[in-house]
C-alpha positions as a Markdown table, in Angstrom:
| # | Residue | x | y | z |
|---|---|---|---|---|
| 1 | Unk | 11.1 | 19.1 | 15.7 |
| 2 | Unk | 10.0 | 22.3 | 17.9 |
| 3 | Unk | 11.2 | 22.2 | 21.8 |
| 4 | Unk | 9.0 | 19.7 | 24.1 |
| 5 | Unk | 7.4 | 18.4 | 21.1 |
| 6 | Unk | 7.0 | 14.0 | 21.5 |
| 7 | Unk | 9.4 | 12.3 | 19.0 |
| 8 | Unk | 7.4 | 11.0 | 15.8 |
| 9 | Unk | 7.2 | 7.6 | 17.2 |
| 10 | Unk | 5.6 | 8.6 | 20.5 |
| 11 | Unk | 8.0 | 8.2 | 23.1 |
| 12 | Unk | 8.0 | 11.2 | 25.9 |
| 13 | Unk | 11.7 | 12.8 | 25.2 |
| 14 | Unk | 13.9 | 12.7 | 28.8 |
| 15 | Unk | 13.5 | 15.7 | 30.7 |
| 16 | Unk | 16.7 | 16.5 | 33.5 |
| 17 | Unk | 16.4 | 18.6 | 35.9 |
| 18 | Unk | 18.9 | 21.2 | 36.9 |
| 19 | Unk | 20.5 | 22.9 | 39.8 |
| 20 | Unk | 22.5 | 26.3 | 39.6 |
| 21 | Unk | 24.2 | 26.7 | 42.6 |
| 22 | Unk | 24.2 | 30.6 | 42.7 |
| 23 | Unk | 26.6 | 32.6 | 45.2 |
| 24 | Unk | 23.5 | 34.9 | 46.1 |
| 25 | Unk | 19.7 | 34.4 | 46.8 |
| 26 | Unk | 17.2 | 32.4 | 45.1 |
| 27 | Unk | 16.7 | 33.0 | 41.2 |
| 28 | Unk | 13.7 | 32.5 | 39.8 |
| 29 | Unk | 12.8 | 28.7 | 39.3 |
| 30 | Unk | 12.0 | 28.1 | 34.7 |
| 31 | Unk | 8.1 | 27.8 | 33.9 |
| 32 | Unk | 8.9 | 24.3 | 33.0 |
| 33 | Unk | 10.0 | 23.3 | 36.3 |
| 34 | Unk | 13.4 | 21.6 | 35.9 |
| 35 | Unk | 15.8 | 24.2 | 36.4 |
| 36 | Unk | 16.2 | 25.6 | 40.2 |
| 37 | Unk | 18.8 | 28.2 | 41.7 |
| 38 | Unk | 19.9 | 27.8 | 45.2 |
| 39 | Unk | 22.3 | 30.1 | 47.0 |
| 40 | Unk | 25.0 | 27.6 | 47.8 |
| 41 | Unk | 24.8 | 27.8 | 51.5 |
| 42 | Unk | 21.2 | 26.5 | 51.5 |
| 43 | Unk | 22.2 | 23.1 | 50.2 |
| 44 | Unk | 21.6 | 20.1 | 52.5 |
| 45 | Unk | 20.6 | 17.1 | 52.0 |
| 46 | Unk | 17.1 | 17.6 | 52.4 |
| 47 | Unk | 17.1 | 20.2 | 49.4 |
| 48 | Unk | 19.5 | 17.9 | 46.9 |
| 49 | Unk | 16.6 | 15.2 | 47.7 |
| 50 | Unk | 13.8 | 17.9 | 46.9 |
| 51 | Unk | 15.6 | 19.0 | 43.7 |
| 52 | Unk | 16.8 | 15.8 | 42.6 |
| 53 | Unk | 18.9 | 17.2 | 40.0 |
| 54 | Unk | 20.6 | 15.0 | 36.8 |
| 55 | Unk | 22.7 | 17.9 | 36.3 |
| 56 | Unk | 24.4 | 20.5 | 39.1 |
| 57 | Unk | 26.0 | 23.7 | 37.4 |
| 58 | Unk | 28.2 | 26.1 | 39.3 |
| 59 | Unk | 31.0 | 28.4 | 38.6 |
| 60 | Unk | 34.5 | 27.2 | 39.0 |
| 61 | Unk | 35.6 | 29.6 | 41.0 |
| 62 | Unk | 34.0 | 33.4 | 42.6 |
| 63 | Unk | 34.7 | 35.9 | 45.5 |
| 64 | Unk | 33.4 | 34.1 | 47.9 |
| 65 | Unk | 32.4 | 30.3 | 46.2 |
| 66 | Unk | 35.2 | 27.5 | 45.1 |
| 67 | Unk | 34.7 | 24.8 | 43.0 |
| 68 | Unk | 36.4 | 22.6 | 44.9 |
| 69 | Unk | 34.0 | 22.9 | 48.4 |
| 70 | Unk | 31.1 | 22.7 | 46.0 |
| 71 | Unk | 32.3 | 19.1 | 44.9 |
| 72 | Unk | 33.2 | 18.1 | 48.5 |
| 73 | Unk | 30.0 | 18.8 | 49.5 |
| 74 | Unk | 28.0 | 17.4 | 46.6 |
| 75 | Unk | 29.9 | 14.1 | 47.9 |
| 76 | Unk | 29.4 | 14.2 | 51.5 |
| 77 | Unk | 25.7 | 14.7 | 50.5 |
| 78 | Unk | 25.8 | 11.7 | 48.8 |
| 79 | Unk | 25.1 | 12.9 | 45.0 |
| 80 | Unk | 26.4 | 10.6 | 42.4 |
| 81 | Unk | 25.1 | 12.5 | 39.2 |
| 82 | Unk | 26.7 | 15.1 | 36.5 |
| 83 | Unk | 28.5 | 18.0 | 37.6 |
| 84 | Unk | 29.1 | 21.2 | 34.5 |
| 85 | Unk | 31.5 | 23.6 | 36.3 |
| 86 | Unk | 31.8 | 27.1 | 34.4 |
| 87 | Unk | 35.6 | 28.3 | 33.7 |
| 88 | Unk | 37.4 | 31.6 | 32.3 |
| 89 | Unk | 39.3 | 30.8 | 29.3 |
| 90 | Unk | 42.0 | 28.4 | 31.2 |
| 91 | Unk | 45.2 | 28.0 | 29.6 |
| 92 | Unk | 45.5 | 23.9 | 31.1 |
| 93 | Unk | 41.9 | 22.8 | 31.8 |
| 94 | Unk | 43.0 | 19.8 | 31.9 |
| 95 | Unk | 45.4 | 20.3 | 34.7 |
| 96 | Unk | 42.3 | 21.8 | 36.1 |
| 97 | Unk | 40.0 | 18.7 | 35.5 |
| 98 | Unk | 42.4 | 16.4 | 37.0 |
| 99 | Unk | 42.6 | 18.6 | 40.3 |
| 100 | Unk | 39.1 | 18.9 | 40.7 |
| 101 | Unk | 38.7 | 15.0 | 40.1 |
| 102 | Unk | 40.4 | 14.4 | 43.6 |
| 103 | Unk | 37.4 | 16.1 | 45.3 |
| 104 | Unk | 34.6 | 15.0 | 43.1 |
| 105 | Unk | 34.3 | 11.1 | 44.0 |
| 106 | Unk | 31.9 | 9.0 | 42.0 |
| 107 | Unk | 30.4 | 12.6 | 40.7 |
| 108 | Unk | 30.9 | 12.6 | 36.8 |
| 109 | Unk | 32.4 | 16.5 | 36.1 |
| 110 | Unk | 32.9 | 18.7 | 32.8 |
| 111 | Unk | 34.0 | 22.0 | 32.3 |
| 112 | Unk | 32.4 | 24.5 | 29.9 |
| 113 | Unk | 34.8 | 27.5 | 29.3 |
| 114 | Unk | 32.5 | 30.6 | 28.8 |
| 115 | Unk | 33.5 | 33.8 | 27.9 |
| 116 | Unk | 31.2 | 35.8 | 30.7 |
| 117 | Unk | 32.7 | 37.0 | 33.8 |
| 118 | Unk | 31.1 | 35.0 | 36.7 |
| 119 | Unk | 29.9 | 36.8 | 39.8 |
């Protein structure tokens, strides 16, 4: 089956849209329309609600960004969906995950190791 092609029996496949919180400015929004940067200080309520992500994506931790304030804000703002936070090789994600847990409330989080430095 190529990408965005309908399933054989002619159902619409789901489509999620996706928010990269980015430490700098805006990145380019995809062609398709589901994936949107925002520099992280530019999220507010009103902009979650415009977005209406399934999926938020941000670094675990940069030089001037935490994983943790990302997740306390997600919640204050009220969001409830999935959260994919980008690690370094960690030697106890796990110990990680369960940290990151106390600040996340309802939000559902993951980690994705990834060999790229994040900036």
């Amino acid at each position: 089956m190529q990408p965005n092609s309908a399933p054989s029996d002619g159902t619409v496949p789901p489509r999620h849209r996706i928010l990269y919180l980015a430490n700098g400015g805006n990145l380019p929004i995809s062609q398709d329309g589901l994936i949107f940067t925002l520099p992280f200080v530019q999220l507010t309520e009103d902009e979650l609600a415009r977005i209406a992500p399934d999926l938020v994506v941000f670094p675990l931790f940069t030089a001037t960004l935490d994983a943790t304030i990302v997740l306390t804000k997600l919640n204050a703002l009220g969001y409830r969906g999935r959260c994919l936070i980008l690690t370094p090789r960690l030697p106890k994600p796990k110990l990680i995950e369960t940290e990151l847990r106390a600040y996340s409330g309802a939000i559902q989080l993951e980690l994705l190791p990834i060999d790229t430095p994040l900036e």
